[in-house]
C-alpha positions in Angstrom: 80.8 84.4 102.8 82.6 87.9 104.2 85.5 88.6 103.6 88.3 89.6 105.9 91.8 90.1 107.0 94.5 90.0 104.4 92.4 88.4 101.5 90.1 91.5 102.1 93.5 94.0 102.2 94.6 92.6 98.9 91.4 92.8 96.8 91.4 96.4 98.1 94.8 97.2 96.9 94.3 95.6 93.8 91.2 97.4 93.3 92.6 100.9 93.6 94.5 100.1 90.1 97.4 102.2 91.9 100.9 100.6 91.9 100.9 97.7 94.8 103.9 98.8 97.0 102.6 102.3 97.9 98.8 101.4 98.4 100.2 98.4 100.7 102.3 100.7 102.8 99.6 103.3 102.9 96.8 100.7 104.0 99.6 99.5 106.3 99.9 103.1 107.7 96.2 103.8 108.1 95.3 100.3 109.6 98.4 100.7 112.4 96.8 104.2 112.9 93.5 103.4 113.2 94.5 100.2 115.9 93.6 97.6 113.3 94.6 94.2 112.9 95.2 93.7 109.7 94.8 90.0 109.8 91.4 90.5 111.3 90.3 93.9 109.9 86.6 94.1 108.6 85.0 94.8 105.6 82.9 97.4 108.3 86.3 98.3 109.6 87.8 99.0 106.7 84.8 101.2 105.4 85.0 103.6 108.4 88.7 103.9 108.5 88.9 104.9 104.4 85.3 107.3 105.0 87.7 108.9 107.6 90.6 109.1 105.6 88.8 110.3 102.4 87.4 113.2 104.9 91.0 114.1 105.9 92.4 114.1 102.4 89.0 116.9 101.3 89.7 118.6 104.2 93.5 119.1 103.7 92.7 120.2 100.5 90.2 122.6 101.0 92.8 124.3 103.6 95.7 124.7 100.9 93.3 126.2 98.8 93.0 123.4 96.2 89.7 123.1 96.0 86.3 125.0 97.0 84.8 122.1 98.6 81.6 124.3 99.5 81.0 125.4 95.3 81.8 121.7 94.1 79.1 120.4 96.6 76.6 123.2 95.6 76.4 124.9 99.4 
């Protein structure tokens, strides 16, 4: 059986280990960004929209400097 919507929203909140609150307004954020429904978002969805996100957060951290993404990766 897949799992979806909100049911699938919660287990990833709860999975982070992070305080609820701010992980539910930050998935909140993303998914209203992203054009997502969150009462019908996909596990598929959800997958692309956090690989995206993930790429973001290395990216704006490589530009302040924060991290040599290009040593840590071995290019």
């Amino acid at each position: 059986m897949t799992m979806n919507g909100p049911k699938l929203c919660k287990n990833l909140v709860a999975a982070t280990g992070l305080p609820t609150v701010p992980v539910e307004n930050e998935l909140a954020r993303l998914l209203g960004e992203a054009g997502l429904d969150p009462s019908r978002v996909t596990l598929e969805e959800l997958r692309e929209m956090m690989a995206n996100y993930l790429q973001d957060i290395m990216l704006s951290i490589n530009e302040l400097g924060l991290l040599d993404y290009n040593s840590e990766v071995g290019a």
